[in-house]
Each structure stands twice: as structure tokens, then as C-alpha cells.
C-alpha positions as CSV (number, residue, x, y, z in Angstrom):
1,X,107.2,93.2,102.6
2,X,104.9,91.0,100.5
3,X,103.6,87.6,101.2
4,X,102.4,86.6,97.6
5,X,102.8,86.4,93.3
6,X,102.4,89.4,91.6
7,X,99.5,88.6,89.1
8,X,100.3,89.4,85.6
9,X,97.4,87.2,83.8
10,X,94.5,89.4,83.4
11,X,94.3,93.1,82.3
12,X,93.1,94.5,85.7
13,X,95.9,92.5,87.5
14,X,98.7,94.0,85.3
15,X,97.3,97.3,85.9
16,X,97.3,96.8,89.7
17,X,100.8,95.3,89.8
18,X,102.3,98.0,87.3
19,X,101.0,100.8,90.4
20,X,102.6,98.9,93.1
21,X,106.0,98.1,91.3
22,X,106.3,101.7,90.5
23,X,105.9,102.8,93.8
24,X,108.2,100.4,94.9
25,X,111.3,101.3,92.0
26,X,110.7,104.7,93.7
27,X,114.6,106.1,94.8
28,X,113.5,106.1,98.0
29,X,112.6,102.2,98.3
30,X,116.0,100.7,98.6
31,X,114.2,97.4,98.6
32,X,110.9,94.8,98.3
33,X,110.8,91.8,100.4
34,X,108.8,88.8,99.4
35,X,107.7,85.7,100.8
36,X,110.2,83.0,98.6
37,X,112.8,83.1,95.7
38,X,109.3,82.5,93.3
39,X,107.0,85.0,94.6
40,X,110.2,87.3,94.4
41,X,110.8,86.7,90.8
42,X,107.5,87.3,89.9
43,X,107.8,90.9,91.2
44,X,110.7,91.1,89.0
45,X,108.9,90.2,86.4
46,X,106.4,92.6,86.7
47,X,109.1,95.4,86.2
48,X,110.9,95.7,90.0
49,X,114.3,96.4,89.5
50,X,116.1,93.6,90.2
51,X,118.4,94.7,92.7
52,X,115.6,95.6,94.9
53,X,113.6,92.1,95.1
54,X,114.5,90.0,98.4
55,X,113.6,87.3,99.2
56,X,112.7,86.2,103.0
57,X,112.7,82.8,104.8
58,X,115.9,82.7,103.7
59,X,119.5,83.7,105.2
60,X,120.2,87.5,104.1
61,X,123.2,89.1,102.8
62,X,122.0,92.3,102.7
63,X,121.9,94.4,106.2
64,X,120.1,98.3,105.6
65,X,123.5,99.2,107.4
66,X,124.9,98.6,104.3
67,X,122.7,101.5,102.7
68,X,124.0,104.9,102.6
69,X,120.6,107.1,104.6
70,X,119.1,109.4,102.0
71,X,117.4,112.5,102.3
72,X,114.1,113.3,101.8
73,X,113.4,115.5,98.7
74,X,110.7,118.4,99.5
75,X,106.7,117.7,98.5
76,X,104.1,115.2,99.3
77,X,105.3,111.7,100.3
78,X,103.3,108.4,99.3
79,X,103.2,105.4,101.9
80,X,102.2,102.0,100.4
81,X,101.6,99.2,102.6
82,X,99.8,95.9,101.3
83,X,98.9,93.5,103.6
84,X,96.9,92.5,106.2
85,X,95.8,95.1,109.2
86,X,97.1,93.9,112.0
87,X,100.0,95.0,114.3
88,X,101.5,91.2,113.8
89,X,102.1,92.9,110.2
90,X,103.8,95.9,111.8
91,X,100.7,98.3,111.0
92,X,101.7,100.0,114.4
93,X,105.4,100.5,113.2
94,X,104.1,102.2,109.9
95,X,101.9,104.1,111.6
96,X,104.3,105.5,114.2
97,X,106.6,106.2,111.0
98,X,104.1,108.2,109.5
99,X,103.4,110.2,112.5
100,X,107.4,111.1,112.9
101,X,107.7,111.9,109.4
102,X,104.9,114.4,109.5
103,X,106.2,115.7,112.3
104,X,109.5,115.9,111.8
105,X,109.3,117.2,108.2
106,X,108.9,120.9,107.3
């Protein structure tokens, strides 16, 4: 979940954003939230797969119920969060997540 534009202007900013959207066009991301229909298309423009931009604030159509579940594939997972440190943020939530996953995976 974002609250911002991806910057695309200067070489260090399309650098940054070309990490980020391709952790997020990962398999296993079945989608990227962003604050606004404009803050959305710009991840899109930065190369996230269209089908996985949403934008919030606004009603959804899309429920993760919809979503088959998927597997994990064996090795090293990679957990990206960007935002501010704070449990208001759901730091806690990611945390916890990360803590079952270890746990829970061989």
C-alpha cells in the first residue's frame, strides 16, 4: 500500500522506482494499492503491470476472496514495505506475518 507518485524525473528516482515495481510485478504480489487514481497511474507508468495497480479511497471491486491462494515456491523470500514505521501503518501486521512465515516454512 502506497501513499504517493512514483518519481520517474531524475536518474536516481527511476532507479529506485524500477527496484520497487519489480518487486511488486513479483507472482506472488497479486496487487499494489495506492493512494488515488493519479498516484496509481504513475506506478503504472513506471512499469507495474496494470492489472495489479489499485487504487484506494475509492469503492473496490476487487475482494482477495476472489484470488485463487498460491503456494509458496522453496528459497529465500523478500518482504518490501515502504512507508512510515508505525503500527497505524500495520508495521505490527507485517511483522507478525513475517514471524509466521518463518515459522511455518521449512
Amino acid at each position: 500500500m502506497f501513499a504517493g507518485f512514483f518519481p520517474n524525473q531524475r536518474p536516481y528516482d527511476r532507479l529506485i522506482t524500477a527496484q520497487v515495481v519489480r518487486s511488486l510485478n513479483n507472482p506472488l504480489v497479486f496487487a499494489a494499492g495506492n493512494h488515488r487514481q493519479p498516484a496509481t497511474d504513475s506506478m503504472i507508468e513506471a512499469g507495474l503491470f496494470p492489472k495489479k495497480g489499485i487504487a484506494w479511497d475509492y469503492p473496490l471491486a476487487r475482494d482477495p476472496a476472489d484470488f485463487p491462494s498460491r503456494t509458496l515456491q522453496p528459497g529465500p523470500v523478500e518482504i518490501v514495505y515502504a512507508g512510515a514505521m508505525s503500527n497505524a501503518k500495520g508495521v505490527a501486521d507485517l511483522i507478525d506475518a513475517a514471524i509466521a512465515l518463518k515459522r511455518d516454512r521449512p
